[in-house]
Biotite code that builds the C-alpha atoms (Angstrom):
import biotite.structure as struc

atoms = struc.array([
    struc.Atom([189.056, 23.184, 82.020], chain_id="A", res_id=1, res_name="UNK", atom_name="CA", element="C"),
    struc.Atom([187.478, 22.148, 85.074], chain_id="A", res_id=2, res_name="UNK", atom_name="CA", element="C"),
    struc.Atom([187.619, 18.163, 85.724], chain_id="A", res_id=3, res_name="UNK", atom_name="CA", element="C"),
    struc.Atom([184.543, 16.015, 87.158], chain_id="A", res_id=4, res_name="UNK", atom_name="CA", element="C"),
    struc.Atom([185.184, 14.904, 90.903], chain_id="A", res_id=5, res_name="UNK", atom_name="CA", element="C"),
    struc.Atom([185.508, 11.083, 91.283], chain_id="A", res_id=6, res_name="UNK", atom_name="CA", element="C"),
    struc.Atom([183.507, 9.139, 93.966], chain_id="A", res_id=7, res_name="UNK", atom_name="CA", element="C"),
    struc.Atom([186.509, 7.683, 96.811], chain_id="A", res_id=8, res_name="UNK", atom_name="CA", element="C"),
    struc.Atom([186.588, 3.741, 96.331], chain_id="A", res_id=9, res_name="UNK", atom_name="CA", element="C"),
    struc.Atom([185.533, 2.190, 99.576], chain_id="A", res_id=10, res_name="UNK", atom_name="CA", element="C"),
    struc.Atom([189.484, 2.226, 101.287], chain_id="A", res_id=11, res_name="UNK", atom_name="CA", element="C"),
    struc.Atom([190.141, -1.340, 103.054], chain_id="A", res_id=12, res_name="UNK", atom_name="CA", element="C"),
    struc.Atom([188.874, -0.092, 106.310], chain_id="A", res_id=13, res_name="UNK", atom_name="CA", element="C"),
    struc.Atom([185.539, 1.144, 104.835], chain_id="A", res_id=14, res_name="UNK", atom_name="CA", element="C"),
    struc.Atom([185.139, -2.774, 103.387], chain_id="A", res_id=15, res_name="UNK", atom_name="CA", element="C"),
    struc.Atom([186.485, -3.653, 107.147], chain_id="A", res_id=16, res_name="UNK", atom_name="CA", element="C"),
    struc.Atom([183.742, -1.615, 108.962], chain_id="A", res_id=17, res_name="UNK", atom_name="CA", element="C"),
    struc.Atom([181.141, -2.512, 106.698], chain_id="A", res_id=18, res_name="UNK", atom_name="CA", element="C"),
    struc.Atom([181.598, -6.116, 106.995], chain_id="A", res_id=19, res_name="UNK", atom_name="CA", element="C"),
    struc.Atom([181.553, -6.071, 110.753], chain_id="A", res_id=20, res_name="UNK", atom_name="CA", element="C"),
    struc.Atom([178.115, -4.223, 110.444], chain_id="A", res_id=21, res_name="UNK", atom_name="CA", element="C"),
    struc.Atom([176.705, -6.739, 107.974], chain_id="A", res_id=22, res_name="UNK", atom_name="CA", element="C"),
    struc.Atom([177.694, -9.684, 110.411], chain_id="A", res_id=23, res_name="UNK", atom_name="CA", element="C"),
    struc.Atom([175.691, -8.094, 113.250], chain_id="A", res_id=24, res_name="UNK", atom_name="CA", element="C"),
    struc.Atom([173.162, -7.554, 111.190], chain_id="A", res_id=25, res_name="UNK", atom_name="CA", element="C"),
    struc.Atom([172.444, -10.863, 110.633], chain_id="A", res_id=26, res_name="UNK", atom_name="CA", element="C"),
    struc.Atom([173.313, -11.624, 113.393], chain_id="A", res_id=27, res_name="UNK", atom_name="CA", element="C"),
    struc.Atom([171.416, -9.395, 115.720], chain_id="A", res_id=28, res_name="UNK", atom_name="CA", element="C"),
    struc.Atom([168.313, -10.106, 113.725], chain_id="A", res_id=29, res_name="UNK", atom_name="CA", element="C"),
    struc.Atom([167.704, -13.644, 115.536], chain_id="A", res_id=30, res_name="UNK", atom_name="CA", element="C"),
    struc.Atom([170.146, -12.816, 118.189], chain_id="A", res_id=31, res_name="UNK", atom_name="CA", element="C"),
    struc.Atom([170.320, -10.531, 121.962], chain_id="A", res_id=32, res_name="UNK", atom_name="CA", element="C"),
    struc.Atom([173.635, -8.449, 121.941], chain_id="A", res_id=33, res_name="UNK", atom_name="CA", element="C"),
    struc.Atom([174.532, -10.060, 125.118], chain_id="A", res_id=34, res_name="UNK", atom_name="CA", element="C"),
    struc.Atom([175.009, -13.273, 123.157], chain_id="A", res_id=35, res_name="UNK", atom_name="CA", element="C"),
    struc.Atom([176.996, -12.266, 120.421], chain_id="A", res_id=36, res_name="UNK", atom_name="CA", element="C"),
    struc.Atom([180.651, -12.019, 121.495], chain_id="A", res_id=37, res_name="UNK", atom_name="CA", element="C"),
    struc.Atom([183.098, -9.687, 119.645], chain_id="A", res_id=38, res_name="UNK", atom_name="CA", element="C"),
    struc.Atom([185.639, -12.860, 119.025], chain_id="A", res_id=39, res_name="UNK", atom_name="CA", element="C"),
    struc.Atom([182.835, -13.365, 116.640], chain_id="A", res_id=40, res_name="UNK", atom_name="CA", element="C"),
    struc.Atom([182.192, -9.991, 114.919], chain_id="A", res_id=41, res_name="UNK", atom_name="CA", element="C"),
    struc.Atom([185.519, -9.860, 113.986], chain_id="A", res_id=42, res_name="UNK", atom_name="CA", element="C"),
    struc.Atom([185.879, -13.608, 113.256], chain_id="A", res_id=43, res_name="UNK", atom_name="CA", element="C"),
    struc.Atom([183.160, -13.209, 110.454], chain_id="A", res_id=44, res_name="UNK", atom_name="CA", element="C"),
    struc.Atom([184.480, -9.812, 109.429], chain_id="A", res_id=45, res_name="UNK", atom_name="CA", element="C"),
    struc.Atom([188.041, -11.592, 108.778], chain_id="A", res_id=46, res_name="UNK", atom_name="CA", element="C"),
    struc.Atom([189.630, -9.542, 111.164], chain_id="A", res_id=47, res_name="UNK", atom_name="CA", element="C"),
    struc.Atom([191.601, -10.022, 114.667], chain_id="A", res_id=48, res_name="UNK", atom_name="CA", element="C"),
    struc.Atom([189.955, -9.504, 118.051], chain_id="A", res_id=49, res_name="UNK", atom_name="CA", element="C"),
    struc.Atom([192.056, -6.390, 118.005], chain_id="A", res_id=50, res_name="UNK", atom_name="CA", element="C"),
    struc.Atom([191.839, -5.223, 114.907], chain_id="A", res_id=51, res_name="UNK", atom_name="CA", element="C"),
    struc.Atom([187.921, -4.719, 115.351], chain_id="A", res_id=52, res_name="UNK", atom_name="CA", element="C"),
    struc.Atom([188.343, -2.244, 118.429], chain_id="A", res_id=53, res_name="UNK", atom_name="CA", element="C"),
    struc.Atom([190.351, -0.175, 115.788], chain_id="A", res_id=54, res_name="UNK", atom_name="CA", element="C"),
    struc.Atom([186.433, 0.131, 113.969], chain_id="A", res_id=55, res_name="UNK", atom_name="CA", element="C"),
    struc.Atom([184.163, -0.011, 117.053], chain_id="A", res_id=56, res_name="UNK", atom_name="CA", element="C"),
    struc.Atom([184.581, 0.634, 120.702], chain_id="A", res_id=57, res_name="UNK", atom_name="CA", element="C"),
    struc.Atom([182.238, -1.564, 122.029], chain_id="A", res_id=58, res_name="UNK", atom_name="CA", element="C"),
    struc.Atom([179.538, -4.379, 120.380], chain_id="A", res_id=59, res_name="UNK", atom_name="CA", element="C"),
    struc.Atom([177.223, -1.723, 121.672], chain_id="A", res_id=60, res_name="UNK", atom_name="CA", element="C"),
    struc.Atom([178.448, 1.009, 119.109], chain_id="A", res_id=61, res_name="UNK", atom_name="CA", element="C"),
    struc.Atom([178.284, -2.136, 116.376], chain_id="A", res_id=62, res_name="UNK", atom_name="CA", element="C"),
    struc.Atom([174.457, -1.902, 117.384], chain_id="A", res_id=63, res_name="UNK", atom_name="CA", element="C"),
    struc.Atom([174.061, 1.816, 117.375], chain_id="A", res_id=64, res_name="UNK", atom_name="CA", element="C"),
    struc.Atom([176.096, 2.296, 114.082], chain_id="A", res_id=65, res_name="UNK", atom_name="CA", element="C"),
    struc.Atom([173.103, 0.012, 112.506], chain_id="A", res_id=66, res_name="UNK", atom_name="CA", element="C"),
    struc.Atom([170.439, 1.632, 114.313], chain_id="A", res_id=67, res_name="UNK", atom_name="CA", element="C"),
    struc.Atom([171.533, 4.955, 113.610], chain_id="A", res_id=68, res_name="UNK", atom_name="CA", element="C"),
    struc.Atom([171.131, 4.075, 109.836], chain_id="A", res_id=69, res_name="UNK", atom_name="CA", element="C"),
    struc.Atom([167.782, 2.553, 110.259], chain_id="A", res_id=70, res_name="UNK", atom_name="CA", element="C"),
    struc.Atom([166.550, 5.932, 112.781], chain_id="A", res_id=71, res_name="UNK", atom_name="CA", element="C"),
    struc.Atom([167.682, 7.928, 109.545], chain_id="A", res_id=72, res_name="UNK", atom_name="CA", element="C"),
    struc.Atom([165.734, 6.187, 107.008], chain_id="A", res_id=73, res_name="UNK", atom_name="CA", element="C"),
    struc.Atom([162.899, 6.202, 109.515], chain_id="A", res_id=74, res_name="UNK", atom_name="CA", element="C"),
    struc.Atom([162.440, 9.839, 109.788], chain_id="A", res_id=75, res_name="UNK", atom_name="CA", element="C"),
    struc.Atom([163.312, 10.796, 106.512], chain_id="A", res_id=76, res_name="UNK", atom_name="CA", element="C"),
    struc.Atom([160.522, 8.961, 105.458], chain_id="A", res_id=77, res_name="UNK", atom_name="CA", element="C"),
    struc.Atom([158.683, 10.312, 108.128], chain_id="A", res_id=78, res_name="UNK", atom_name="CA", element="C"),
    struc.Atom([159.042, 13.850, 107.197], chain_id="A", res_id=79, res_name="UNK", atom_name="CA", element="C"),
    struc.Atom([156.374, 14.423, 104.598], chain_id="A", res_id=80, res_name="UNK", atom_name="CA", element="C"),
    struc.Atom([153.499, 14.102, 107.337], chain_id="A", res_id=81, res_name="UNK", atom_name="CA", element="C"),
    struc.Atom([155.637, 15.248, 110.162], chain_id="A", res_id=82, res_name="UNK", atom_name="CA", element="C"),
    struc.Atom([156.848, 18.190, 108.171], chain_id="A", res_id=83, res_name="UNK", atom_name="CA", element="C"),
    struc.Atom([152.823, 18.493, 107.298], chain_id="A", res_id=84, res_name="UNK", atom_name="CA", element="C"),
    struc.Atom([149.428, 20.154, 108.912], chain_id="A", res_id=85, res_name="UNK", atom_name="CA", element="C"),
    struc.Atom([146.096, 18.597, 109.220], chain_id="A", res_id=86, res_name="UNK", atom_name="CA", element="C"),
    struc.Atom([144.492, 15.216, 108.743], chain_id="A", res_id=87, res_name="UNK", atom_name="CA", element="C"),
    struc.Atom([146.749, 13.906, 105.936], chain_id="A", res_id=88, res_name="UNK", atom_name="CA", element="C"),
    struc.Atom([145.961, 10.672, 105.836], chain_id="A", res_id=89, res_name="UNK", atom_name="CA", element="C"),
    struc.Atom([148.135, 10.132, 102.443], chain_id="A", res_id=90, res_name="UNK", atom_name="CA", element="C"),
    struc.Atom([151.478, 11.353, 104.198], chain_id="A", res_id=91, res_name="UNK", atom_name="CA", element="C"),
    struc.Atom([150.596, 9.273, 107.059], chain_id="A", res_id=92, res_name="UNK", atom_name="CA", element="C"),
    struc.Atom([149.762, 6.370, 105.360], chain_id="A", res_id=93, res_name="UNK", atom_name="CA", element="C"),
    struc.Atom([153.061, 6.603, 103.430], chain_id="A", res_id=94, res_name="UNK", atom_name="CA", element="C"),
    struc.Atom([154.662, 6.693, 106.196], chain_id="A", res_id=95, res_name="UNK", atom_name="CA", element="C"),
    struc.Atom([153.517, 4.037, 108.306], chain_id="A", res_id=96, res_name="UNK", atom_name="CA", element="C"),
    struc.Atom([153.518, 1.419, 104.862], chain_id="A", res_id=97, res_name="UNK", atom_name="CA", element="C"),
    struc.Atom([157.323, 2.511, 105.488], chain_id="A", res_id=98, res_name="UNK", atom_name="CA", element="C"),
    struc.Atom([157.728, 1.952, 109.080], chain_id="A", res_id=99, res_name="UNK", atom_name="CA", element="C"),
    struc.Atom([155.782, -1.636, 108.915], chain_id="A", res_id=100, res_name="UNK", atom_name="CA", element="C"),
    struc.Atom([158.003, -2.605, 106.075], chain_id="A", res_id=101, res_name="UNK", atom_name="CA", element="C"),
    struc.Atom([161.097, -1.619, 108.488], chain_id="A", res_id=102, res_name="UNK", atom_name="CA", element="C"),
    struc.Atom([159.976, -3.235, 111.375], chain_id="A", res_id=103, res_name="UNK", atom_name="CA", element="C"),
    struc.Atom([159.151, -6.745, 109.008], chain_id="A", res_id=104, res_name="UNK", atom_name="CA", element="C"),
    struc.Atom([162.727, -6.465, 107.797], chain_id="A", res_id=105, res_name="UNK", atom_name="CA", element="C"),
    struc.Atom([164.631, -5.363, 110.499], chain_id="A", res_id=106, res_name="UNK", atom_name="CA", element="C"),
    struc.Atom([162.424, -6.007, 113.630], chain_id="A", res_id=107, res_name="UNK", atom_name="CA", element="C"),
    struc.Atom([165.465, -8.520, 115.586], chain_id="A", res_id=108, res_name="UNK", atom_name="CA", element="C"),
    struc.Atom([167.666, -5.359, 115.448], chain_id="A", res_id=109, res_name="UNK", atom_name="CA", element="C"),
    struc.Atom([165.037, -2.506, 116.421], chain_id="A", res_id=110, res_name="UNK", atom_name="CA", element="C"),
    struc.Atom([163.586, -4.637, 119.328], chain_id="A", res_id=111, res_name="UNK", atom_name="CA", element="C"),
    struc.Atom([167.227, -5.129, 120.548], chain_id="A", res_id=112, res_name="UNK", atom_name="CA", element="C"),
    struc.Atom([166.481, -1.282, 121.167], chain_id="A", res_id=113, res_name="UNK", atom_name="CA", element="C"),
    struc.Atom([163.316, -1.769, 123.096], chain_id="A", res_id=114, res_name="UNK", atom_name="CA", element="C"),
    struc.Atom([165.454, -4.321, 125.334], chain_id="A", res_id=115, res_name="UNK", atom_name="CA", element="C"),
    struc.Atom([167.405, -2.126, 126.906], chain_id="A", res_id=116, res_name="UNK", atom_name="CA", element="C"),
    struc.Atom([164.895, 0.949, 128.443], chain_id="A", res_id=117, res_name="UNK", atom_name="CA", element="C"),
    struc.Atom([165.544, 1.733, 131.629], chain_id="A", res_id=118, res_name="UNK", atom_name="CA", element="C"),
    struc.Atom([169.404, 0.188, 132.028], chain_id="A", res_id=119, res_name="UNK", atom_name="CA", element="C"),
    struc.Atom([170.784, 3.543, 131.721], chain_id="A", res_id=120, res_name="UNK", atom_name="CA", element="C"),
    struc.Atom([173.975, 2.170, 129.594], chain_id="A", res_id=121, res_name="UNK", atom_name="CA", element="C"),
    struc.Atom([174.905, 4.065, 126.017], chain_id="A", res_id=122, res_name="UNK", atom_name="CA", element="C"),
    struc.Atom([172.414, 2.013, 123.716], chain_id="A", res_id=123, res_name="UNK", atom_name="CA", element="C"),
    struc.Atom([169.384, 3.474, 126.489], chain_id="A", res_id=124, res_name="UNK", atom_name="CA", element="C"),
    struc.Atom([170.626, 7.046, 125.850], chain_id="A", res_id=125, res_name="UNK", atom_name="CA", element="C"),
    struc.Atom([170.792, 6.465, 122.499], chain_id="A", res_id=126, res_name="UNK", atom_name="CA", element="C"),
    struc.Atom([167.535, 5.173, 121.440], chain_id="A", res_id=127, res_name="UNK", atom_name="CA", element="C"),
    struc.Atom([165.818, 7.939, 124.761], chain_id="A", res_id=128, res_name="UNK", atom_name="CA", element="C"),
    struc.Atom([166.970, 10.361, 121.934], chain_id="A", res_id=129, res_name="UNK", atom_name="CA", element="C"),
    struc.Atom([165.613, 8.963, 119.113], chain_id="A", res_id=130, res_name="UNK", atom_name="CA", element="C"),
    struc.Atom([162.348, 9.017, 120.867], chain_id="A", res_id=131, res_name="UNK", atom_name="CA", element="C"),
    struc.Atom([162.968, 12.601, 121.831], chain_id="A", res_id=132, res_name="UNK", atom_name="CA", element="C"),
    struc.Atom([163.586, 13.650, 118.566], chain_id="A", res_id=133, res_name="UNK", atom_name="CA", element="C"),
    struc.Atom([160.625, 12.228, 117.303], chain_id="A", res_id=134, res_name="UNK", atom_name="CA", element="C"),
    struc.Atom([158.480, 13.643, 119.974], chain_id="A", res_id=135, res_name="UNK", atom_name="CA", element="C"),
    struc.Atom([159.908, 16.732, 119.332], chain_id="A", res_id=136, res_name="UNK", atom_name="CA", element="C"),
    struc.Atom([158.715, 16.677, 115.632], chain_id="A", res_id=137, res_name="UNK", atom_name="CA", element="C"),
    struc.Atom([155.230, 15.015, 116.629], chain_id="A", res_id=138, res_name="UNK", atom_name="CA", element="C"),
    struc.Atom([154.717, 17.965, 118.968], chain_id="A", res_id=139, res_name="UNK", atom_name="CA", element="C"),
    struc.Atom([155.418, 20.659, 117.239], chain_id="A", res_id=140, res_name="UNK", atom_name="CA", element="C"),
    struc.Atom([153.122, 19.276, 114.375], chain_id="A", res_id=141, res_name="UNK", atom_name="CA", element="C"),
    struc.Atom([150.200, 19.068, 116.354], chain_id="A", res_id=142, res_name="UNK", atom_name="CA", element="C"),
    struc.Atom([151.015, 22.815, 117.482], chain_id="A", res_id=143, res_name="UNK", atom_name="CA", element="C"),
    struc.Atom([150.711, 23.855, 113.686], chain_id="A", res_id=144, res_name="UNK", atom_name="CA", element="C"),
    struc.Atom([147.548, 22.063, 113.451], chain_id="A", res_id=145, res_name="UNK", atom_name="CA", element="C"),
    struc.Atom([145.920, 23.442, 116.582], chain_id="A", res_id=146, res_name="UNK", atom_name="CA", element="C"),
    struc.Atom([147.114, 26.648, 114.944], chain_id="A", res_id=147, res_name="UNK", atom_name="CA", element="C"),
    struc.Atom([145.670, 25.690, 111.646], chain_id="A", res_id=148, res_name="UNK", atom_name="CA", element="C"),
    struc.Atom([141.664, 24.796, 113.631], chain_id="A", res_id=149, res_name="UNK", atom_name="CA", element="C"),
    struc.Atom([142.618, 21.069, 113.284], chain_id="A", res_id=150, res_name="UNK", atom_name="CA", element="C"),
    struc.Atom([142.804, 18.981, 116.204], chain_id="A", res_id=151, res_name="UNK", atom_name="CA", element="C"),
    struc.Atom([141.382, 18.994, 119.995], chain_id="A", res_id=152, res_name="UNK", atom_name="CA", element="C"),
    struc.Atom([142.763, 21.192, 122.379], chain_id="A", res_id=153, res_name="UNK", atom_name="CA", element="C"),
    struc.Atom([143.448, 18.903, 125.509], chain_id="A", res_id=154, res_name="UNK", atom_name="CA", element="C"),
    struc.Atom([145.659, 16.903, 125.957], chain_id="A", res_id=155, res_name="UNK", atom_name="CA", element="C"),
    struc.Atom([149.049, 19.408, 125.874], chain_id="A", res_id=156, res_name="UNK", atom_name="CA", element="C"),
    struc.Atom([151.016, 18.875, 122.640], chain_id="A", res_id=157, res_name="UNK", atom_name="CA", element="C"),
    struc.Atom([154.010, 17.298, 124.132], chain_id="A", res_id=158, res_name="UNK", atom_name="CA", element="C"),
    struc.Atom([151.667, 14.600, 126.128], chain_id="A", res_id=159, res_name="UNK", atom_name="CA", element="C"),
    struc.Atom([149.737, 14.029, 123.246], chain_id="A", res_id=160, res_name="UNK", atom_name="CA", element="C"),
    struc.Atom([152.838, 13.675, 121.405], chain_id="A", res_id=161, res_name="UNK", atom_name="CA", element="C"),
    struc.Atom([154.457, 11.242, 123.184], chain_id="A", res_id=162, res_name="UNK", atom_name="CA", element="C"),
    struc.Atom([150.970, 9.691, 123.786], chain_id="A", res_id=163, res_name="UNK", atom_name="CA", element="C"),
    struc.Atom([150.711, 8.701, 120.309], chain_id="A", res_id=164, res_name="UNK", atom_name="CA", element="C"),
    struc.Atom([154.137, 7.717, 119.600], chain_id="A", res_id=165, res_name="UNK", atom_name="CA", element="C"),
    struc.Atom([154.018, 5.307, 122.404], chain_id="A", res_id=166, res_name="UNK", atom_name="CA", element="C"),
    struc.Atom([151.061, 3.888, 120.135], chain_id="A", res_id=167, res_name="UNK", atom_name="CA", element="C"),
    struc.Atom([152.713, 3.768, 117.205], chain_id="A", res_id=168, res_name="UNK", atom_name="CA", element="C"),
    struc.Atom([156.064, 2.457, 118.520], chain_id="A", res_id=169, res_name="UNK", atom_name="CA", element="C"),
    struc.Atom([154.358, -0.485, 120.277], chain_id="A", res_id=170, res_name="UNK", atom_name="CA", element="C"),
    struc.Atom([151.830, -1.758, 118.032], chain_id="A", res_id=171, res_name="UNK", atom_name="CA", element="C"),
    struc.Atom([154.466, -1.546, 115.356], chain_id="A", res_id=172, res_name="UNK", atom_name="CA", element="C"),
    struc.Atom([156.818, -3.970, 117.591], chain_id="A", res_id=173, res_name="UNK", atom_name="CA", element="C"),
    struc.Atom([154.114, -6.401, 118.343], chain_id="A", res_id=174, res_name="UNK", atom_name="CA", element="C"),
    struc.Atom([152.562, -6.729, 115.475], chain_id="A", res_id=175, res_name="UNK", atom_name="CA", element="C"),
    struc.Atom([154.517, -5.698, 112.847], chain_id="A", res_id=176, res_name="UNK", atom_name="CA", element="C"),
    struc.Atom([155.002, -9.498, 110.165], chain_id="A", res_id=177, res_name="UNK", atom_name="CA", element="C"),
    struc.Atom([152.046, -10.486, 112.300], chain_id="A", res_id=178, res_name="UNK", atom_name="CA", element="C"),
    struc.Atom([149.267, -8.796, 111.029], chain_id="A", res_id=179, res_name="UNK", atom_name="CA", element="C"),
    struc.Atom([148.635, -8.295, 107.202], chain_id="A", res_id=180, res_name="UNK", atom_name="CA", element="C"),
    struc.Atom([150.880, -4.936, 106.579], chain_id="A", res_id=181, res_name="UNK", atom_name="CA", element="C"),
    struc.Atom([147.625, -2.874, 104.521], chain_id="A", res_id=182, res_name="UNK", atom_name="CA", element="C"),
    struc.Atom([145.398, -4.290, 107.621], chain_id="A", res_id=183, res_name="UNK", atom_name="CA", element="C"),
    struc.Atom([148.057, -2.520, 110.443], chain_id="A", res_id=184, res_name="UNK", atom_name="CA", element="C"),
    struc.Atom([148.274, 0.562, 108.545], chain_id="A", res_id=185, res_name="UNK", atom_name="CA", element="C"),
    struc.Atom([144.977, 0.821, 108.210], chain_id="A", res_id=186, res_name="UNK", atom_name="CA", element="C"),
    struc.Atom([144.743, 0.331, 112.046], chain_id="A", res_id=187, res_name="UNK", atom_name="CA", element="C"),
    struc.Atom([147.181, 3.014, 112.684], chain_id="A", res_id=188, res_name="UNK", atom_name="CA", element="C"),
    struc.Atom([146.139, 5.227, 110.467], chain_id="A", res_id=189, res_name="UNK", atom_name="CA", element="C"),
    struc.Atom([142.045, 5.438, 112.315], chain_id="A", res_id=190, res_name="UNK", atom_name="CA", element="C"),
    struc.Atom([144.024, 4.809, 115.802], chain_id="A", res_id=191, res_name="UNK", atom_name="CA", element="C"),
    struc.Atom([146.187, 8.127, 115.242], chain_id="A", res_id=192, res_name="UNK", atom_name="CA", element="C"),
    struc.Atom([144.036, 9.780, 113.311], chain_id="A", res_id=193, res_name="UNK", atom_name="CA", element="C"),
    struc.Atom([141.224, 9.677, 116.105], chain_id="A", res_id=194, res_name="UNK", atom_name="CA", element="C"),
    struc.Atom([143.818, 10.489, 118.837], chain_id="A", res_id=195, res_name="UNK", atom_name="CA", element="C"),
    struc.Atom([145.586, 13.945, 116.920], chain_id="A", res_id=196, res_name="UNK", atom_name="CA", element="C"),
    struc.Atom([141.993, 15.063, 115.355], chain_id="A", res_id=197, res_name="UNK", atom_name="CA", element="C"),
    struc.Atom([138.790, 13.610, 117.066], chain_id="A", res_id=198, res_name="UNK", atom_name="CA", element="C"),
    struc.Atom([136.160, 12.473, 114.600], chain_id="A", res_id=199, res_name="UNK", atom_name="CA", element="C"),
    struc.Atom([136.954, 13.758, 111.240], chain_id="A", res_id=200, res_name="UNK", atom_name="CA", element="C"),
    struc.Atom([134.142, 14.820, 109.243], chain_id="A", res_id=201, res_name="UNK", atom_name="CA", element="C"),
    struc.Atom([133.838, 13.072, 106.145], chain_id="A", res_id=202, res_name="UNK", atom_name="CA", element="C"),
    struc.Atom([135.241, 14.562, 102.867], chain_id="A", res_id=203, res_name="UNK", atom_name="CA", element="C"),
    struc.Atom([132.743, 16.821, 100.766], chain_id="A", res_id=204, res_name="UNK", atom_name="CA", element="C"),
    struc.Atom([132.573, 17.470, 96.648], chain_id="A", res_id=205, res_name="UNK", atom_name="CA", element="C"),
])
C-alpha cells in the first residue's frame, strides 16, 4: 500500500539561509546595500563571516535572493490582466491594489533596485530583466487587444509597452504609502487605461 510523501523539515542550512535573508530584510528596508557589511549579515544570522559565503556569494545575491521572491509574487499576481484582453479594469485593479500593497511593505528593498540602473554590476542585470520580462508580457497583451479591436494603433506595442510600465513603475515608487492606496489605484487605473485604450466608451445595459 502506497505511503503519503512527507514535507523535508527545513535542514540547518535552510534555517541558516533563511535567517540571513530575514536580517537583510530588515535591514535593507531602512538601509542602502553599500552600508550593510556582511560581518553583519552573518553576525545577526549567528553565523561566521565565512560560514555566510557558504549561503551567498556576495551581499548583492542576499539582495537578489529577496527580490527574486518579491518579482515572483509580483507577476503572479499580475497575470490575470496580463494574461487578459481588453479594458479589464477588474484584473487591473486587482493587480495594482497588489503592487501598492508591495511597494508600502517592501518599498526600502525594491527601491534598492531602482538605485542601481545604469552601474552595469549583477543587481543592474538583474532587475534590466525583470523589466524585460514584464515588457515582454505588457507587449504582447496589447498585441491581443489590437487584435481583439481594442486599443489605438500608434504607438508600436513594445514602445507603448515599456511606455506604460515606466508609468506604473515610477508612480508606484514615489508615491506608493504616500498617497491613500484606493486614491493611487484609482490614478493608475484612468492613467493606463487612457494610455493602452484611448477614451473608453462608457458601459451600456
Amino acid at each position: 500500500m502506497p505511503t503519503l510523501s512527507r514535507r523535508r523539515a527545513p535542514s540547518k542550512g535552510d534555517r541558516r539561509e533563511q535567517a540571513i535573508l530575514d536580517v537583510a530584510r530588515e535591514a535593507l528596508q531602512h538601509r542602502s546595500l553599500a552600508s550593510l557589511t556582511v560581518d553583519e549579515l552573518a553576525g545577526g544570522a549567528g553565523i561566521s563571516r565565512s560560514s555566510f559565503y557558504f549561503y551567498f556569494e556576495s551581499k548583492s545575491a542576499v539582495l537578489t535572493a529577496l527580490l527574486d521572491g518579491l518579482s515572483a509574487e509580483l507577476a503572479a499576481e499580475n497575470s490575470p490582466w496580463l494574461d487578459g484582453t481588453g479594458p479589464d479594469e477588474p484584473a487591473l485593479r486587482a493587480a495594482l491594489h497588489h503592487s501598492v500593497e508591495l511597494w508600502r511593505t517592501s518599498g526600502g528593498l525594491l527601491r534598492q533596485a531602482n538605485a542601481v540602473v545604469g552601474t552595469g554590476n549583477e543587481l543592474d542585470r538583474w532587475r534590466s530583466a525583470v523589466v524585460e520580462r514584464g515588457v515582454r508580457r505588457l507587449t504582447a497583451r496589447i498585441e491581443r487587444d489590437r487584435a481583439a479591436g481594442w486599443g489605438v494603433g500608434a504607438p508600436a506595442a513594445a514602445s507603448l509597452a515599456r511606455m506604460t510600465s515606466a508609468l506604473r513603475n515610477a508612480t508606484l515608487a514615489e508615491y506608493a504609502g504616500v498617497v491613500p492606496a484606493e486614491q493611487l489605484v484609482d490614478d493608475l487605473v484612468v492613467a493606463m487605461t487612457r494610455l493602452l485604450y484611448g477614451e473608453i466608451p462608457p458601459a451600456t445595459v
